[in-house]
N, C-alpha and C positions, 0 to 999 in steps of 0.2 A: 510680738503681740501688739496690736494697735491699740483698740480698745480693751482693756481687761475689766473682767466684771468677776467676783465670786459666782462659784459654780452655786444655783440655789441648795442644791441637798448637801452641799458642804458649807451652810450659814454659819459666821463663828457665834462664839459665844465665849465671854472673858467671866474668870471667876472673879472671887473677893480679892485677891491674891496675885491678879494681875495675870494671870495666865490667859489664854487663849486657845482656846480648840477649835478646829475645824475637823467638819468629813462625821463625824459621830463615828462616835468608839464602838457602837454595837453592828456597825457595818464592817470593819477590821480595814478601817482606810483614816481612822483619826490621825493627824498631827497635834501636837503642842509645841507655843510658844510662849518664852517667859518674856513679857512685857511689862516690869517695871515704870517704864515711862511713857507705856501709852504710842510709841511708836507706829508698832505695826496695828495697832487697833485703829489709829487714823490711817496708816495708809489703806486698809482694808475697805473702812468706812470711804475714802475716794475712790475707789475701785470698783466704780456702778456703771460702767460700758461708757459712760458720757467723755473719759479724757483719755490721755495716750500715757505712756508713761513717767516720758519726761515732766509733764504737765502734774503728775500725782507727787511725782520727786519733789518738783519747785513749792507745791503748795504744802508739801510736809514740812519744807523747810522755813515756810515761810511762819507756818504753824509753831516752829520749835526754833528758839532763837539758840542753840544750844546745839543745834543739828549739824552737821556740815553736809555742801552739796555731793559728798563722796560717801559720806554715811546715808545719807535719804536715795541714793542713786544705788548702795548699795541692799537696803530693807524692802525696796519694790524691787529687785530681782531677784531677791530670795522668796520674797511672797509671789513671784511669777511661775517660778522654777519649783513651784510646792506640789504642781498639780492638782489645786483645790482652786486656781483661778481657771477663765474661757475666755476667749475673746468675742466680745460682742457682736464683730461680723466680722464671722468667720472667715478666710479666703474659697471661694469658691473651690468643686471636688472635679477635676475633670476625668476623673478614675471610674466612674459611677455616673449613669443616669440619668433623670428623670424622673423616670420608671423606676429605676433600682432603690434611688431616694428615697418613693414613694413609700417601696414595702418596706425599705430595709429602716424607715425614719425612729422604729422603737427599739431595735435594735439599738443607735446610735445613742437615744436618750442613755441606753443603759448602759456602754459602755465608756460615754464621756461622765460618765458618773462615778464606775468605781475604776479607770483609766488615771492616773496619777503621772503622766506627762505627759507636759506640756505640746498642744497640738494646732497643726495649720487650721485645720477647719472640724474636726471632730469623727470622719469619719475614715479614719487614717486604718480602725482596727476590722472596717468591714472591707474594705479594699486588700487588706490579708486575707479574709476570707473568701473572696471572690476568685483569687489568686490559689488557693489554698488545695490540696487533693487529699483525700481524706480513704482511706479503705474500710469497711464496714465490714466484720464480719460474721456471721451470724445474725438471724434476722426473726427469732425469737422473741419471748417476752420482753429482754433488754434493748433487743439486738434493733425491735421495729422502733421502738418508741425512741433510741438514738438514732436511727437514719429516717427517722421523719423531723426530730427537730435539727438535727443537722442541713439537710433538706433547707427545712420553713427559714433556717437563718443565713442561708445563702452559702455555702460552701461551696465553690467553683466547680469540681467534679468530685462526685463522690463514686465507690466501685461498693457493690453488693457481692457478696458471697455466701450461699448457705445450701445443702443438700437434700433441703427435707420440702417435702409436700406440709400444703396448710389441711389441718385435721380440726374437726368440729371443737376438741377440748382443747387448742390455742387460743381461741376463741374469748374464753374469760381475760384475758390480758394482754393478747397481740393483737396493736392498733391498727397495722397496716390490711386487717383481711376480714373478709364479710362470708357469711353463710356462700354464698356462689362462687367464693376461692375452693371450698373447701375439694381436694383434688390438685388442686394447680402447683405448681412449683410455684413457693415462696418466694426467688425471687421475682421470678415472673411476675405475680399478685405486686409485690412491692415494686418494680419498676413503674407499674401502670401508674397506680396509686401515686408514688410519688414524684412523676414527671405533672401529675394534674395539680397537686400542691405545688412546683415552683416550675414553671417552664424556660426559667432563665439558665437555668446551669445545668452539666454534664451530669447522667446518672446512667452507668453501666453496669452490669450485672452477670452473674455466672453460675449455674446450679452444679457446687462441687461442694464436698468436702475435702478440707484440708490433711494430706497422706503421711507429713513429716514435716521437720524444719527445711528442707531444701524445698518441697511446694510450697511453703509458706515465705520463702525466702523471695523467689519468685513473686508471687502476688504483690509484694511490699515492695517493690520495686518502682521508685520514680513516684513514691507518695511522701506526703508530709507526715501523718499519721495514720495511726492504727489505732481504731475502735474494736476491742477485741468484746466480741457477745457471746462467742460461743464456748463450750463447757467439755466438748470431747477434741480428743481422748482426756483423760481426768489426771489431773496430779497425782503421785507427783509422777516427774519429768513430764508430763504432759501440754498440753498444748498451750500453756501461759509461759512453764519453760522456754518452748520452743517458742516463743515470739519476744522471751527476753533476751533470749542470745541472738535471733536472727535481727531484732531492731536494734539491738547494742552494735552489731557489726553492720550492718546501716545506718548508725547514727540518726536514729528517728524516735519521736516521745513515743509510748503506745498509753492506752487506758485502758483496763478490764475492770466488768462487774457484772453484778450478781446479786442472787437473795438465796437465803437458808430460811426459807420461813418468813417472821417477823424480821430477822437482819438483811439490811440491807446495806452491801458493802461493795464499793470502790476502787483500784490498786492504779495511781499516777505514775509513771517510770518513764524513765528518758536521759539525755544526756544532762551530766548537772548533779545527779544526787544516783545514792545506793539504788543496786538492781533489784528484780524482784526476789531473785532467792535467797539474799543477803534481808529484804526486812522479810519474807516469810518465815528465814529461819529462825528471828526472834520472835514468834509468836507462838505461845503456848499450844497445842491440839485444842482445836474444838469439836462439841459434840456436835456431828455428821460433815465433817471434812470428807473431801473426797467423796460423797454422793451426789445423788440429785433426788433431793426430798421434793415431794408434789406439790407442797402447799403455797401454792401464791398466787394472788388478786390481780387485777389489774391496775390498782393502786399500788401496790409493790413491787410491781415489774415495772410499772411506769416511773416509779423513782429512783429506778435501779440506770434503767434506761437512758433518762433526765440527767443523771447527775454524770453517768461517762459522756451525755451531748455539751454537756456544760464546760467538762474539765478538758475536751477535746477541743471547745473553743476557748478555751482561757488559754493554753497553749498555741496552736496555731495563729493565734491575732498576739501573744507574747506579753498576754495580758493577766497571767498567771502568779500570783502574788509566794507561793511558795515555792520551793523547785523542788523536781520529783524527786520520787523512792519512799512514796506512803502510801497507806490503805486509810480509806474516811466513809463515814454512814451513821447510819442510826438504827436503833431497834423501837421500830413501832409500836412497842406494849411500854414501853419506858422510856419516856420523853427526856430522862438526865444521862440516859444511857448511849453520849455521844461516842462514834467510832474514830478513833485515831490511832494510827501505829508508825510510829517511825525507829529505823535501826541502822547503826550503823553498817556500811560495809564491813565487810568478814575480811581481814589479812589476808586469806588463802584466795581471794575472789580475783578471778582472771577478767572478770569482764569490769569490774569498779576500777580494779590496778592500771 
């Protein structure tokens, strides 16, 4: 890192007590540091893009007669290697653009943000992404609103799959289709739609439904992930089964979701942590498993949608702070009414063993 400067949304701030925080704790990226003597508090404070590091080393030391040049050469490489520092100029991206720069620039804001190592130039986790093949399946109320924002954030190729024609009552919550789809094969509507949203990257498509785990095993072939949107055939053994055992045996993350209503839930899985029948089995029956209740907005499918576009790039750019084998959401009538479920694997489980 040449010039290092603090990342601005990770500003410190030291308590009465000598402490120091960086990154803010209600983002789930804070560090602490116990600074008794004021150390890293000065190196931070030199850490404004204007010196290099040897140069912050020297003037720490110059600062603390009490410091050795082995000790201040060691407090700026811990405060580098924290991930709450950036380098002032950057080195240039030859991976990217222009153009790609251009749209993909708020992207990068947000990911040198909550990105917590250390990087050449910042745009290290969109060049995953560009790189990245992504399979979409289901193109539904979840299912559009993840492969449009997957789509808008540049995923290198993404592949549609879905069966059904677009029908007037889609309407209230699938983004990808207007009154003049209504008739056409979904994917076909969402191809069109969302090659005009990003005309930089691969978007293929295919009007099927999925017959078993051997078609489904197929499909996932030679991708990074799986955006699982679709709901048939239903649990159990149904078609989240069949994409936990067929991406367990291709070594690939998957993410499904969904809404019951007001709940709006989540499932992360992948290599790294328990599969999906291992935490579904610790979770008590709820009222309307295994249906498909009618009730949902376009606000609730959109955050259904949103949050598998989210977790689907927190994983492929490897910028995923938890490791899979959990369910997350919320229930819209109860704002304390956070969704999290984590379990271990089950001793009998073939595919966690």
């Amino acid at each position: 890192m040449r010039f290092p400067r603090i990342k601005p949304e990770h500003a410190p701030h030291r308590l009465d007590d000598g402490t120091i925080r960086l990154g803010g704790a209600m983002y789930g990226i804070a560090s602490e540091i116990r600074d008794t003597d004021g150390w890293a508090w000065s190196a931070l404070a030199l850490m404004d893009g204007t010196r290099p590091p040897t140069a912050i080393a020297a003037e720490l030391c110059a600062a603390f007669a009490t410091l050795t040049p082995d000790d201040a050469h060691g407090i700026v490489t811990t405060l580098l290697s924290s991930g709450h520092v950036e380098d002032a100029v950057p080195a240039p991206c030859a991976e990217l653009s222009e153009r790609e720069q251009e749209r993909y620039r708020r992207n990068r804001e947000f990911f040198r943000w909550v990105d917590l190592t250390p990087r050449e130039h910042g745009w290290e986790p969109q060049v995953r992404l560009k790189s990245a093949r992504v399979l979409v399946l289901g193109l539904g109320g979840t299912g559009s609103h993840a492969a449009w924002s997957l789509a808008a954030a540049g995923v290198g190729r993404l592949h549609l799959v879905d069966p059904d024609v677009v029908e007037l009552s889609n309407l209230n919550r699938q983004i990808l289709y207007t009154e003049a789809d209504v008739g056409r094969p979904k994917t076909e509507a969402a191809l069109e739609r969302l090659r005009r949203v990003n005309s930089d990257i691969e978007i293929t498509g295919e009007q099927a439904a999925v017959d078993g785990p051997e078609h489904l095993a197929r499909l996932v072939g030679g991708f990074h992930a799986l955006a699982l949107c679709a709901d048939r055939p239903r649990e159990p053994y149904g078609i989240q089964t069949w994409a936990n055992r067929v991406c367990a045996a291709a070594g690939i993350p998957w993410v499904s979701g969904g809404y019951n209503g007001p709940l709006v839930s989540v499932g992360v899985f992948g290599p790294g942590g328990p599969c999906f029948e291992c935490v579904r089995a610790g979770i008590p029956p709820q009222p309307g498993d295994g249906y498909a209740w009618p009730g949902v907005t376009g606000a609730s499918a959109g955050l259904s949608g949103q949050l598998v576009a989210h977790d689907v790039l927190t994983l492929v750019t490897g910028l995923a702070r938890t490791p899979p084998g959990y369910f997350h959401g919320l229930t819209l009538l109860d704002p304390d009414a956070h969704v999290y479920a984590r379990y271990p694997a089950r001793n009998e489980c073939e595919i966690c063993c």
